[in-house]
Structures are given as structure tokens and as C-alpha cells.
NUKEMI-545038 format. One record per residue (C-alpha): residue in three letters; x, z, y. Coordinates in steps of 0.25 Angstrom, whole numbers, padded with zeros to 4 digits, always signed. Layout:
REM NUKEMI-545038
ALAXZY ...
//
This chain:
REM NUKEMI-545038
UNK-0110-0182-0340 UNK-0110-0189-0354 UNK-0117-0186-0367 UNK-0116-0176-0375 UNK-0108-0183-0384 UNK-0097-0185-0373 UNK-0095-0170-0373 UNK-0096-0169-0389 UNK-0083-0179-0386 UNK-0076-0170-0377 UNK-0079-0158-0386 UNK-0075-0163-0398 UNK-0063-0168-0395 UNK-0054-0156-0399 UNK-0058-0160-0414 UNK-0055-0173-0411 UNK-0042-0170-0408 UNK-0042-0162-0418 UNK-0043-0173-0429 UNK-0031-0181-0421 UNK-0022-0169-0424 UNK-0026-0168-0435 UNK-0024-0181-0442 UNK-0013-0187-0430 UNK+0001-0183-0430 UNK-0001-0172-0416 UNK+0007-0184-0409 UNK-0004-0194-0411 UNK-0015-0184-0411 UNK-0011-0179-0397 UNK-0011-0192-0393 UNK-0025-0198-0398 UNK-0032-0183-0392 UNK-0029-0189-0378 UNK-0029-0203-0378 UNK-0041-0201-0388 UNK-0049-0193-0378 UNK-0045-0199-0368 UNK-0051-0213-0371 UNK-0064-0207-0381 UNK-0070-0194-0374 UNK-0078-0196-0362 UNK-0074-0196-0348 UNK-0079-0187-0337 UNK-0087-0178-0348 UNK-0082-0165-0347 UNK-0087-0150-0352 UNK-0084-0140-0338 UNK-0079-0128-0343 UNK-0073-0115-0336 UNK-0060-0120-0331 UNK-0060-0133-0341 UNK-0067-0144-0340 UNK-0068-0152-0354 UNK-0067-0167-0353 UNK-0059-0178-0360 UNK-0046-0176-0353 UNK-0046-0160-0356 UNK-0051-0160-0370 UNK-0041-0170-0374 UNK-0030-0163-0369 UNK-0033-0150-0373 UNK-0037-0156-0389 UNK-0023-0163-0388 UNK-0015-0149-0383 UNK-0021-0142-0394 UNK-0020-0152-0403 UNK-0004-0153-0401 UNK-0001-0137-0399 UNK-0006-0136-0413 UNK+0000-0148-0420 UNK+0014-0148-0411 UNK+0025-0148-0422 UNK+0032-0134-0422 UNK+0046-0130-0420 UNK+0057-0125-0429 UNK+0052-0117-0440 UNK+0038-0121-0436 UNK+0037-0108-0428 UNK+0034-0114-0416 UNK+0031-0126-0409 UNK+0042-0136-0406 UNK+0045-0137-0391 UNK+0041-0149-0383 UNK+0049-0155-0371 UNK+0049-0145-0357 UNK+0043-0147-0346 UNK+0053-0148-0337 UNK+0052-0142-0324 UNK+0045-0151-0313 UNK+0035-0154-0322 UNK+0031-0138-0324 UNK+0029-0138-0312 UNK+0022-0148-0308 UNK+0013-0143-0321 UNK+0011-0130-0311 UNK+0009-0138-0300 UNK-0003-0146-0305 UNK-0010-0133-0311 UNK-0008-0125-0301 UNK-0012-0136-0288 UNK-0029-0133-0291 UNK-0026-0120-0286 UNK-0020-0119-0272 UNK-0030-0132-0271 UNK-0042-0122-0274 UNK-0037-0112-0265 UNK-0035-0120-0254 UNK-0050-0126-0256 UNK-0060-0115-0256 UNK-0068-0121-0244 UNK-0079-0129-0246 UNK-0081-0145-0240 UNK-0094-0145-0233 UNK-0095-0160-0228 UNK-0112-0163-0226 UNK-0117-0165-0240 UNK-0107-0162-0247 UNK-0101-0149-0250 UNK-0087-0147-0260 UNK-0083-0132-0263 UNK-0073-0125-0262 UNK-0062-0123-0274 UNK-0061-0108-0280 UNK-0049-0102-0286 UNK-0058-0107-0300 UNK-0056-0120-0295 UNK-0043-0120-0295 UNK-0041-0113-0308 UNK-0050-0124-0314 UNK-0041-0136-0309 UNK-0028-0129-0313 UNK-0035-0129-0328 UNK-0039-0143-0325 UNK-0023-0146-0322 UNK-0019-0138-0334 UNK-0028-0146-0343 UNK-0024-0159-0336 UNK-0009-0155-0339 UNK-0011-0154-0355 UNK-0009-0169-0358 UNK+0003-0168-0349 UNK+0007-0155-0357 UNK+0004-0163-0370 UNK+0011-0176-0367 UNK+0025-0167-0364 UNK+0024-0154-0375 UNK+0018-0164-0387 UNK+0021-0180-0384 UNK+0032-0183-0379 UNK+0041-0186-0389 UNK+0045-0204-0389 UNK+0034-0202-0400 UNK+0024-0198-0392 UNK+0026-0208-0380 UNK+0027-0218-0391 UNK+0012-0212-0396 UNK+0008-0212-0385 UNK+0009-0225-0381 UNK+0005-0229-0396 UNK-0008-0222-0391 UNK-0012-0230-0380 UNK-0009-0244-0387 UNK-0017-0241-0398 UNK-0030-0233-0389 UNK-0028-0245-0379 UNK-0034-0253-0391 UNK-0045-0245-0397 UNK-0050-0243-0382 UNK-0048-0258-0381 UNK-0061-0260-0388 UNK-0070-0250-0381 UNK-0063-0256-0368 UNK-0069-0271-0371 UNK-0081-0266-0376 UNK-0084-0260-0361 UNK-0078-0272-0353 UNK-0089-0281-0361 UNK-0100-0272-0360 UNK-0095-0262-0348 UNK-0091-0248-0349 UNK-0103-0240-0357 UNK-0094-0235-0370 UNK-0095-0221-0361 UNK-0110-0223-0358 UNK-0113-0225-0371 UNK-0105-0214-0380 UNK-0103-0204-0369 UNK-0116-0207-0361 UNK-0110-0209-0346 UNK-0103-0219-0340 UNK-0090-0211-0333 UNK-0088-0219-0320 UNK-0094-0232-0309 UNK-0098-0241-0318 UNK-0095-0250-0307 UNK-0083-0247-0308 UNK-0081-0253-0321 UNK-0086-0268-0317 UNK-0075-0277-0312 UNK-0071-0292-0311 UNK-0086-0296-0318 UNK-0084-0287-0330 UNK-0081-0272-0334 UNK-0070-0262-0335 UNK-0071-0251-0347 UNK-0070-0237-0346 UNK-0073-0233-0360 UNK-0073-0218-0361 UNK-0063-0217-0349 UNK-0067-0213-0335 UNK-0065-0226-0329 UNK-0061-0241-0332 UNK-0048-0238-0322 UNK-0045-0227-0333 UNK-0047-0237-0345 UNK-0040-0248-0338 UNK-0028-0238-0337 UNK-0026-0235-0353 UNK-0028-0250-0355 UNK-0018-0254-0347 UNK-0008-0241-0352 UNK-0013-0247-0366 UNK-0007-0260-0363 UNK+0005-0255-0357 UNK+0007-0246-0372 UNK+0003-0260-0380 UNK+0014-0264-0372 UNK+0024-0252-0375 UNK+0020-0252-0390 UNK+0025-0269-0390 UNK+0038-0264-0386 UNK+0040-0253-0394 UNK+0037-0260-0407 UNK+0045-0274-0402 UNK+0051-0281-0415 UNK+0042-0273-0424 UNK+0031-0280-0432 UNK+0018-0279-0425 UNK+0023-0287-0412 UNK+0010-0295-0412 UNK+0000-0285-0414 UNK+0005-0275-0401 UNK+0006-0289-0393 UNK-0008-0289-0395 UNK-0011-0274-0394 UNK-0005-0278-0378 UNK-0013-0291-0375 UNK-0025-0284-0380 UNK-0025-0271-0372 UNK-0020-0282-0360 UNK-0033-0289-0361 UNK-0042-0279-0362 UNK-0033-0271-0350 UNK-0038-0284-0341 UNK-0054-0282-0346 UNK-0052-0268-0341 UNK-0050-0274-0325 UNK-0042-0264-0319 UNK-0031-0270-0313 UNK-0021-0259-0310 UNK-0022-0259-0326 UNK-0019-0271-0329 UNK-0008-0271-0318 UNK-0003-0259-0325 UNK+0000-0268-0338 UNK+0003-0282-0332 UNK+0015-0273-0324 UNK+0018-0263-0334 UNK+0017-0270-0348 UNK+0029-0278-0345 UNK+0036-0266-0341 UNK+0034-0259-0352 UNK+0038-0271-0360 UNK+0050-0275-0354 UNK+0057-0266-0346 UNK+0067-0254-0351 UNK+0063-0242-0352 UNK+0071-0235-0344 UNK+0065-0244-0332 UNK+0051-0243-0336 UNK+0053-0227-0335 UNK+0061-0229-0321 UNK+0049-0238-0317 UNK+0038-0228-0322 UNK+0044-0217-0313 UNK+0045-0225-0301 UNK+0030-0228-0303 UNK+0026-0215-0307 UNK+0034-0209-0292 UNK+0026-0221-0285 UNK+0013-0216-0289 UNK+0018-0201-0285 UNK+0021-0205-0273 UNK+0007-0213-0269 UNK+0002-0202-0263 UNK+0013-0201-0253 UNK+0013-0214-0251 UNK-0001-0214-0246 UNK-0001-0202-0241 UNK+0012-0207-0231 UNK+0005-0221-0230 UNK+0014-0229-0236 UNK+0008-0234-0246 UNK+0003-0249-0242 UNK-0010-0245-0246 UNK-0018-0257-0236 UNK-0009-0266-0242 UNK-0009-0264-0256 UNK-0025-0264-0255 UNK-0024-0277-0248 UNK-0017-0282-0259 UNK-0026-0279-0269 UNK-0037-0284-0260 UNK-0031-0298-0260 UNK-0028-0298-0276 UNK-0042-0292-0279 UNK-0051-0289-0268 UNK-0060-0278-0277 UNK-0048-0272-0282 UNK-0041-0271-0268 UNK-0053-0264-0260 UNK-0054-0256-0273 UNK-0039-0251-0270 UNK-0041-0252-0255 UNK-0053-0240-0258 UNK-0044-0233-0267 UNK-0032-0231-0255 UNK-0045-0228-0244 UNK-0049-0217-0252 UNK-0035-0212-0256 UNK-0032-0212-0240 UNK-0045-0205-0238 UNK-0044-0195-0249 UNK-0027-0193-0245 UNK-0032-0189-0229 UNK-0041-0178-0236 UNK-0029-0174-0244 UNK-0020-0173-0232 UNK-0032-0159-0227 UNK-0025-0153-0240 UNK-0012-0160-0245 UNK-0006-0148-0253 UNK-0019-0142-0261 UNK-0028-0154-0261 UNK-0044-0152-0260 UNK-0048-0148-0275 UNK-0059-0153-0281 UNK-0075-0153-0280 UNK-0070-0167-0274 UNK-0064-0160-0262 UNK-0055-0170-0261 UNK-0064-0181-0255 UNK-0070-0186-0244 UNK-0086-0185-0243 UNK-0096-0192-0237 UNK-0103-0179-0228 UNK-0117-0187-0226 UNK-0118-0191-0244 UNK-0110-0180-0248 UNK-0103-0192-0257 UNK-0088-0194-0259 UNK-0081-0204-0249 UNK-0068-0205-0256 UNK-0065-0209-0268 UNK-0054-0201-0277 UNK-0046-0213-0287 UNK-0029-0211-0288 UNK-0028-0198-0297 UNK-0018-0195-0285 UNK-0027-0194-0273 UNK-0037-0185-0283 UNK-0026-0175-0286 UNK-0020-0175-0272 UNK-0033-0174-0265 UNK-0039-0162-0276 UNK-0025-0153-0278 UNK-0016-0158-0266 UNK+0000-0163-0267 UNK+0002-0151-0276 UNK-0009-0156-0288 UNK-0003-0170-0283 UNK+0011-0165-0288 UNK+0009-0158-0299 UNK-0001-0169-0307 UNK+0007-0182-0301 UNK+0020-0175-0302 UNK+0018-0173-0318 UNK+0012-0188-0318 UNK+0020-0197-0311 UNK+0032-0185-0314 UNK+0033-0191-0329 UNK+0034-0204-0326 UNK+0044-0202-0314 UNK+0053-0193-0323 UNK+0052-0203-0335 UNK+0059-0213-0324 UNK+0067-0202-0320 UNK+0073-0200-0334 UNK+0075-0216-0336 UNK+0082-0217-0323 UNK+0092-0208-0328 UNK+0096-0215-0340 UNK+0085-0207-0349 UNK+0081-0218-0354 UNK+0093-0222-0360 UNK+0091-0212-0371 UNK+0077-0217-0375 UNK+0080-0227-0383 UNK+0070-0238-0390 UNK+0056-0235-0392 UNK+0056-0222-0386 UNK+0061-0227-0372 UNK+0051-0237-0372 UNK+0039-0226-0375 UNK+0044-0218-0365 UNK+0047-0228-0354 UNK+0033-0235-0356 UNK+0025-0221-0357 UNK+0032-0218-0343 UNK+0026-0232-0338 UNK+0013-0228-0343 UNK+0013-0216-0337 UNK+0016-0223-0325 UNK+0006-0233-0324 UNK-0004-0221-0324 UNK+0003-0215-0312 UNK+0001-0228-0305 UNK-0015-0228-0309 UNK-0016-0214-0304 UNK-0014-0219-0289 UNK-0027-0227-0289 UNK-0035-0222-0302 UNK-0036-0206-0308 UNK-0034-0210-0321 UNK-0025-0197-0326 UNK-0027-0195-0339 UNK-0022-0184-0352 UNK-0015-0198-0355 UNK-0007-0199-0342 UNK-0004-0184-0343 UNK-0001-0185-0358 UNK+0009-0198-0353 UNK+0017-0187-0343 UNK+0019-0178-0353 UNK+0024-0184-0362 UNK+0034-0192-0354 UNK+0039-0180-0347 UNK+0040-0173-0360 UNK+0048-0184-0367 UNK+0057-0184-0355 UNK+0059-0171-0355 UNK+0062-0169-0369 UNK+0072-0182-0368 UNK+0080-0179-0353 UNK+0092-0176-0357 UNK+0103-0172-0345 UNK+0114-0183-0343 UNK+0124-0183-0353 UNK+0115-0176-0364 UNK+0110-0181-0375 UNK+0097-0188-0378 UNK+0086-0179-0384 UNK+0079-0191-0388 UNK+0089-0203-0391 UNK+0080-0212-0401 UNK+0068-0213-0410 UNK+0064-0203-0419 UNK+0059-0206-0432 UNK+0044-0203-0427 UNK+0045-0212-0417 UNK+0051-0223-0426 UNK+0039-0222-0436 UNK+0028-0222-0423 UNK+0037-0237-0418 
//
């Protein structure tokens, strides 16, 4: 799928990156190789390998690894490099139990499904060796985000980052709600989803060089919330106007996007991050990172008020609410074939969903990041990849609620706390859409990483008790 020039993209990102690290500080040059491929190389192009498959999420991350191995400052003496924060236990092995889930998942697999036309395989021990390098190449955003940025300069970067791409992608974004989304037809030759899915309430929604309006909507609204951040950290600085109307741009072009969990993403969390401590923000990130790890027990147990919720919705917006009834059918369907293999899960060769004997075709559809990674790897790869997701926000509110936040004063608390709402946000959007990206991985990292370089037992004290001069020349 795609042009040629859509592999040349993917092929030459390396040098790309290249030229980031070399003219960035490996900070900022980290940074910009993932959120720059992220939002410029194509979606679903991607060159197979053996074992590797190249696309714009593993290109990236593996530009940006290289990228700060070599340029990591070194330690004393310069003899070696000096030593990022530890990952602390848990989380070790919930790395191990990510990587290691494709494998028990492709020995429990080997049969093939033969229901009338259609015919899946069975999975192979290469298979399973194949998803394991898959998870490990998933993992080094994550790896990035704690070893390499992770310091309150990063967060504060980071967040810098998505204000300022939120508004060079602002332009693209109205070009493609004028004229509909074709920027990817026309560069990359392909348009990467349903066009149909991009029309709503008379008008459309972009995708750019994403794999999805849901997925552009998403970094809008994240934009937003940043604009919102970057407001509140520079409060009493000259400037004031200009970053109010950095947050009622991306506002209005978050509304022409016409996603709605977006835009209630921002009209809800905007004034969070604007108003409340940070301390509470953190505590209320953890609590909705635990809700969105709990979803699937919630609907596995049926407690969820799923009829009633969509029964709501239907009454606000009857599209929107038959859209969210289909969603919570399909998730019951596709959690009643995941009850047949609940630890090990079904794999992949789409395994995992229910087919229409007679056509051969699909009957389910696959939407929550959840549901696709409980179906394909079973509770264990449910465990191991949420675990580390929603684990970074839940130990961030952990770490408030016990007075951590107390020690990070100023600017750097509010970083912290509004990267751990962030972080968050995406949780929630991974129920009802998969839209995990090297961005959402990058985001755990590094909060885990700054809380494990800043924890500090009771009565000790603080390893980061203020700003550093860096950080006050970024602010």
C-alpha cells in the first residue's frame, strides 16, 4: 500500500533523525524524531522483514534509541554513560510479561480455524518469536521516555512539543476539513482508512498522515490541553495574550475536528489543568488511569451499565449513541470468544474474531485497544501492556497521594501533574478507540522514570526540591 515515495519516507527517516540530533540539544532532538514521525511518515506502510516489520512507529523508535545512546551525556570522567533512573521492580516485570505473553499464546494456538470459507492458521513457535520482537520494539518509547526524558526538563519539553506541533498540524488540519481528508492520497498515494468514516454532521473530519480522524482528534484535544499547561506555567510573564490565543485556536479547530470524546476530553480537563493543584490533578489521574484498567472486569462481571450509558448517548446524539451501542455489542461479542481462552488469548491472523462462515468476512469489529490486546495475548498480554500504561498514571497519583507532591514545587509540579493527566486522557481513549502510540508509550516512561528518580522514603530528602537552571532558561 502507498507509493514509492511513502517508503523512501519510511527509509530515510534514520537520516532524518540524524539531522535532529545533530543540530538539537539530544533533549529536543529525541523529542521531534517521535512526534515528528509520528504526525509526517505515512500510516499503515510498512517494509516486512524477517522478524521486523518497518513502519512509522518502529522506524521512529528505533532512529530515536540510537539517536540518544550516542548523544546520552556521559558520566564522571567521561568514561561512561551517566545512569538514568531504575526501573523499579513491578514494572521489570511487567516488561517481561508483555514480551514474553506472544509465546505461551503461540503454543496454545497451533490448530487451524476452519469455519466454511474461511480458514485462519495456526501460530508456530516463529510466531510467537515474531510478536515478542514486535512487543520489544513497542517497548522502546517506553524504554526512551524513562532512561533519556524524564527529567522536569523533559516533561516540560515535552509538553512544549505538543503545543507547538498542535499548531503547525493546525493548518493541514483545516486544509482537510475544507476540502476533505486527501493530504495522504495526495503525497503518499493511499488514503489509510473508510472514507466514510471521515464525514460527519454535514462536513469532514482530518486525518492528515494519521491512521484515523479518532487519532488526529485525539493529539488536537492533547494539544489543547498543553496550550493549556504552557498558559499556566508562564502565568505573570510577558506573552500572556499570545498563549491565550494559541489555546482558543487549537479550541476551534479541536471543534471542526467533530469527535466528541475530544472535545469532551478538553471542555472537562482544560479547566483542570488550569485550576486545580497539582497534587489533585495527579490523585485524579490515577484514579482514572485504575478505571480504565478495571474496564474490562467491569464488563467482564457486567457491571458496567453499558445499556444505559448507550441509552444516554442515544438520547443526546442518536448517531453518536448507536455508534457507542455497536461498540459495547461487538465488545460483548468479541469478550465471550475471549472467555474459550482467557489466560493465552487467540493470537493473531485475526483469530480473535468472530466470522461469518457463509462470506468468509469478519462479523465483529476490534475498536478499544483493550478488547484487541485481551482477545490476541489473553489477561497475561492484558497485564503486562496495560499494567505499564495505566501503571504510570496510577503510580504518579500514588506518589501525590502520599505527600510527594509537596516536594515538587512550582513549575515542575505543574509539568508533572498535567503530563500525568495527559497520560490519562489516553487511557480513557483506549476503552473505545486504539489509538496507542510511541507518544503514549513515550508519556509512561517518562512519568515513571521522573517518579522513580524523585521518590524518596518518608523522612528523606527530596532528590529534586526545585528548579534547575535549565529548566529556568526553557520557562
Amino acid at each position: 500500500m502507498g507509493n514509492s515515495f511513502a517508503v523512501i519516507m519510511i527509509l530515510t527517516w534514520p537520516l532524518v533523525a540524524a539531522l535532529l540530533f545533530s543540530r538539537l540539544p539530544p533533549l529536543n532532538a529525541i523529542i521531534w524524531t517521535l512526534l515528528g514521525g509520528y504526525l509526517v511518515l505515512p500510516p499503515v506502510v510498512a517494509i516486512d522483514l524477517p522478524l521486523i516489520m518497518l513502519n512509522k512507529e518502529s522506524i521512529t523508535s528505533l532512529s530515536a534509541l540510537v539517536g540518544a545512546v550516542l548523544t546520552a551525556p556521559r558520566g564522571g570522567g567521561g568514561s561512561r554513560r551517566a545512569e538514568g533512573p531504575r526501573f523499579e521492580l513491578w514494572v521489570k516485570l511487567l516488561i517481561l510479561v508483555m514480551v514474553v505473553a506472544p509465546l505461551p499464546t503461540a503454543l496454545q494456538n497451533p490448530e487451524p480455524l476452519i469455519e466454511g470459507m474461511s480458514l485462519r492458521p495456526g501460530l508456530t513457535f516463529y510466531d510467537g518469536i515474531s510478536s515478542s520482537v514486535e512487543m520489544m520494539l513497542t517497548l522502546i518509547p517506553f524504554y526512551i521516555g524513562h532512561r533519556f526524558v524524564s527529567s522536569p526538563e523533559a516533561l516540560v519539553q515535552i509538553l512544549r512539543a505538543l503545543l507547538l506541533a498542535g499548531l503547525a498540524y493546525s493548518l493541514p488540519m483545516l486544509l482537510e476539513i475544507r476540502l476533505s481528508p486527501q493530504l495522504n492520497v495526495w503525497i503518499y498515494g493511499f488514503f489509510a482508512h473508510d472514507f466514510s468514516q471521515m464525514i460527519r454532521y454535514g462536513g469532514f473530519r482530518p486525518m492528515v498522515f494519521l491512521a484515523h480522524g479518532l487519532w488526529l482528534a485525539l493529539f488536537a484535544s492533547t494539544s489543547v490541553m498543553a496550550a493549556a499547561v504552557w498558559l499556566r506555567l508562564r502565568r505573570g510573564t510577558p506573552g500572556g495574550g499570545m498563549r491565550l490565543a494559541a489555546l482558543l485556536w487549537l479550541g476551534m479547530v479541536l471543534v471542526l475536528c467533530k469527535s466528541v470524546a475530544a472535545l469532551i476530553y478538553a471542555v472537562i480537563f482544560v479547566p483542570v489543568l488550569l485550576l486545580m493543584q497539582p497534587r489533585r490533578q495527579m490523585i485524579l489521574a490515577g484514579l482514572i488511569a485504575l478505571a480504565a484498567f478495571a474496564y474490562p472486569i467491569a464488563r467482564w462481571t457486567g457491571s458496567f451499565p453499558a445499556d444505559a450509558l448507550a441509552d444516554f448517548a442515544v438520547g443526546l446524539d442518536a448517531e453518536r449513541g448507536q455508534s457507542l451501542e455497536f461498540r459495547f455489542d461487538n465488545e460483548q461479542i468479541l469478550l465471550e470468544r475471549a472467555t474459550l481462552k482467557p489466560l493465552t488469548g487467540w493470537g493473531g491472523w485475526g483469530r480473535n474474531q468472530i466470522v461469518d462462515p457463509e462470506t468468509g468476512r469478519y462479523a465483529s469489529v476490534t475498536d478499544g485497544q483493550w478488547i484487541i490486546q485481551l482477545s490476541v495475548f489473553g489477561i497475561i498480554g492484558y497485564l503486562g501492556m496495560f499494567g505499564l500504561l495505566c501503571g504510570a498514571a496510577i503510580r504518579s497519583g500514588l506518589y501525590a497521594w502520599r505527600g510527594g507532591a509537596a516536594r515538587l514545587q512550582g513549575s515542575t509540579g505543574i509539568a508533572v501533574a498535567a503530563l500525568s493527566v495527559i497520560h490519562a486522557v489516553g487511557m480513557a481513549d483506549l476503552i473505545p478507540n486504539a489509538t496507542l502510540t510511541t507518544l503514549t508509550w513515550l508519556c509512561a516512561g517518562a512519568l515513571l522514570g521522573h517518579v522513580a528518580h524523585v521518590w524518596q522514603p518518608a523522612g528523606a530528602a527530596p532528590a529534586a526540591p526545585g528548579l534547575s537552571p535549565k529548566l529556568r532558561t526553557v520557562l
